[in-house]
C-alpha positions as CSV (number, residue, x, y, z in Angstrom):
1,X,103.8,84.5,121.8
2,X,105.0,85.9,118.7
3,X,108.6,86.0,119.6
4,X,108.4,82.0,120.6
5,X,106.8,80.9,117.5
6,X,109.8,82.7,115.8
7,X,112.9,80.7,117.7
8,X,110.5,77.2,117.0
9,X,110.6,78.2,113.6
10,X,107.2,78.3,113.1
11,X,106.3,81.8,112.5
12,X,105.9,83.1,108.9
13,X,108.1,85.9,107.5
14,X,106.6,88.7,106.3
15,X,106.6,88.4,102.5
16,X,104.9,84.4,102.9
17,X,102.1,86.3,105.2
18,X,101.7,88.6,102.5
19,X,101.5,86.3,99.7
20,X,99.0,84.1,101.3
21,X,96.6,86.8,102.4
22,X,97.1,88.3,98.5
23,X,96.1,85.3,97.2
24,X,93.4,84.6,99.3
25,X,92.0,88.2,98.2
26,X,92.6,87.1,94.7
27,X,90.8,83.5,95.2
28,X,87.8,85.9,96.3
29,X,88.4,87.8,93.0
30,X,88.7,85.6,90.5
31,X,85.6,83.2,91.7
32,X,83.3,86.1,90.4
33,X,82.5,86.1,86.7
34,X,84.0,89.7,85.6
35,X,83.1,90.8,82.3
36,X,82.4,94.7,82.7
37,X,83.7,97.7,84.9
38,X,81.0,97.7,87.3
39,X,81.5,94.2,88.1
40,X,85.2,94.6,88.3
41,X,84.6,97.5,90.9
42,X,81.8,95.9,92.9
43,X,84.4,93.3,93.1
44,X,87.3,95.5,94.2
45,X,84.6,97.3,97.4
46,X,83.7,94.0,98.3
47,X,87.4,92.6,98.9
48,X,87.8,96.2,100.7
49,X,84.3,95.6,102.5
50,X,86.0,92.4,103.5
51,X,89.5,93.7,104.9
52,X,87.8,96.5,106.5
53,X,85.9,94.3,108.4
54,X,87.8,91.4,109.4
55,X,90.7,93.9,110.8
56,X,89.6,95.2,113.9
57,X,90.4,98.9,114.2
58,X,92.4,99.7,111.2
59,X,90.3,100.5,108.1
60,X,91.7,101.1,104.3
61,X,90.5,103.8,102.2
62,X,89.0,102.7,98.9
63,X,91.0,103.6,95.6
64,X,89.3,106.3,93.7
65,X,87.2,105.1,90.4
66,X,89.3,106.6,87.9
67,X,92.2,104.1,89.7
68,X,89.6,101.1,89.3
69,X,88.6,101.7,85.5
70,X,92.8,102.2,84.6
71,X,93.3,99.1,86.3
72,X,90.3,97.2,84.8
73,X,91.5,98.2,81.0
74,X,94.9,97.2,82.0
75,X,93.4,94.0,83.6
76,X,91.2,93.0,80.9
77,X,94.2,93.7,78.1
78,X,95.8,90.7,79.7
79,X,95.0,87.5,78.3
80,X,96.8,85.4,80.7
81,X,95.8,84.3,84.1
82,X,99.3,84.4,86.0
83,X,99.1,88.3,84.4
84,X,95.8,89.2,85.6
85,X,96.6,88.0,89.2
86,X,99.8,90.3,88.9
87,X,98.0,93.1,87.8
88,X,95.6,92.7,90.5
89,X,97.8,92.5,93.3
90,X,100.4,94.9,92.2
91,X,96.9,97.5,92.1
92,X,96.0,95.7,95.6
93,X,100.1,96.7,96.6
94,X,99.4,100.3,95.4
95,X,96.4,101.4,96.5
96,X,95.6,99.7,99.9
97,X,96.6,102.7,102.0
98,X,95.4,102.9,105.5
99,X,92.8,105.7,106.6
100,X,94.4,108.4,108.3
101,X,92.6,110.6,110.8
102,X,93.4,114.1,110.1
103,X,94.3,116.5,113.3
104,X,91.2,118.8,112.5
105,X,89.4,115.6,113.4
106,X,91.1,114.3,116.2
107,X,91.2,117.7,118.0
108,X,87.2,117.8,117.4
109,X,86.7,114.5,119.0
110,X,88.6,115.4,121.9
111,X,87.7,118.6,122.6
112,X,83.8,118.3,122.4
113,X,82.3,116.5,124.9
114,X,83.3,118.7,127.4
115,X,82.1,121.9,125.4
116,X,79.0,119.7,125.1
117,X,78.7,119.6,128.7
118,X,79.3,123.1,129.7
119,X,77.3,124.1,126.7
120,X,74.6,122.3,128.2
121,X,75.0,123.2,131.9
122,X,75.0,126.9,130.3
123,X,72.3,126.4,128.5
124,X,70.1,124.7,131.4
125,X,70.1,128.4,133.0
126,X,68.4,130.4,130.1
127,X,64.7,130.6,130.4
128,X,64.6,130.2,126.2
129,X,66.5,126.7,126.3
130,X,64.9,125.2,129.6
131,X,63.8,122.5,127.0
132,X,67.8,121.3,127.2
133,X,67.3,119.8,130.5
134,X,64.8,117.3,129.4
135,X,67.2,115.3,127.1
136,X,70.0,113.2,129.4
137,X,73.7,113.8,129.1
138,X,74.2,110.3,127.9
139,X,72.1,111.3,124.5
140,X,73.4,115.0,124.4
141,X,76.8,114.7,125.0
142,X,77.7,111.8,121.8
143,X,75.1,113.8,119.6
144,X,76.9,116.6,119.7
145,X,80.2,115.4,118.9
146,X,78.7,113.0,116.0
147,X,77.4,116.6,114.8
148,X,80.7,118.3,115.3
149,X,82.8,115.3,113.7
150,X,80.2,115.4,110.9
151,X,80.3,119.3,110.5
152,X,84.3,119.1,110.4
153,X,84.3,116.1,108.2
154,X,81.9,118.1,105.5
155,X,83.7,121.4,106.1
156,X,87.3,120.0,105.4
157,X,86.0,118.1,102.2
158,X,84.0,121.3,100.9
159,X,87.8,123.4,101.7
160,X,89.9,120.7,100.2
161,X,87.0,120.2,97.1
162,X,87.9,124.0,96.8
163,X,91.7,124.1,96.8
164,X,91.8,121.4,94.2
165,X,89.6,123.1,91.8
C-alpha cells in the first residue's frame, strides 16, 4: 500500500510527516497554561504518555529531569512564540529515544519459563513443597518470569547505580 500511495503521489515524505506530527505534539503543548517547572514537566510526561500510547509496541524513554528543567530555563528565556516552539521541538528531536531492551533482559525472558516448568515439576516431588502442585501452570509459569524480569531489572539498575557513582 505504501509503495502505491508513493507512485500516485500521495504519500508524504519523511520530513512533512515529521513536521506534522511535531506540531501536533506542540499544539498539545502550548494549549496548557505553563508558568512553572512542574507544569512544564507534567506537560512533557503527558505528550510522552501520549506517544507511548498511541504507538503500538514501540515505547520512548522519558528525558531525565535535569534535561526537563535545562530546557524549561532555556524555554522560558525566550520571549517569542516561533522560539519557544523551536526550543521545544529541537528538545523533542534530542531526547525522544526509543527504549531499548537490554540482553540481560531478553535472555531472562526467554530462558524462564521453561526453568519455571522444570523447577516446578522438580519441585512437585519434594515432600516440603507438595504445596507447589496446588497453584496451575498458567499462574506459576508468568509469575515467575514477572519475578525474574523484575529481579534482573532491579539488579542491573542497583549495578549500573553503582558503576556511575
Amino acid at each position: 500500500m505504501g509503495m502505491f500511495m508513493s507512485f500516485m503521489g500521495k504519500g508524504l515524505p519523511t520530513a512533512q510527516m515529521l513536521s506534522l506530527v511535531m506540531g501536533t505534539l506542540h499544539r498539545q503543548f502550548i494549549e496548557k497554561d505553563i508558568k512553572s517547572l512542574e507544569e512544564f514537566h507534567i506537560a512533557i510526561l503527558d505528550i510522552f504518555s501520549t506517544v507511548n500510547s498511541a504507538l503500538p509496541g514501540k515505547h520512548y524513554d522519558v528525558p531525565s529531569p535535569k534535561e526537563v528543567e535545562a530546557c524549561f530555563h532555556e524555554w522560558k528565556a525566550v520571549a517569542n512564540e516561533s522560539e519557544k516552539k523551536k526550543i521545544f521541538i529541537e528538545f523533542m528531536k534530542r531526547k525522544v529515544n526509543l527504549s531499548k531492551l537490554d540482553d540481560s533482559t531478553l535472555v531472562t525472558g526467554i530462558v524462564t519459563p521453561p526453568a519455571a516448568m522444570a523447577a516446578k515439576r522438580a519441585g512437585e516431588s519434594l515432600p516440603q513443597l507438595k504445596l507447589i502442585k496446588a497453584i496451575p501452570d498458567v499462574i506459576f509459569v508468568p509469575s515467575a518470569t514477572i519475578i525474574a524480569l523484575v529481579s534482573v531489572k532491579l539488579s542491573r539498575k542497583m549495578f549500573l547505580g553503582n558503576m556511575a557513582s
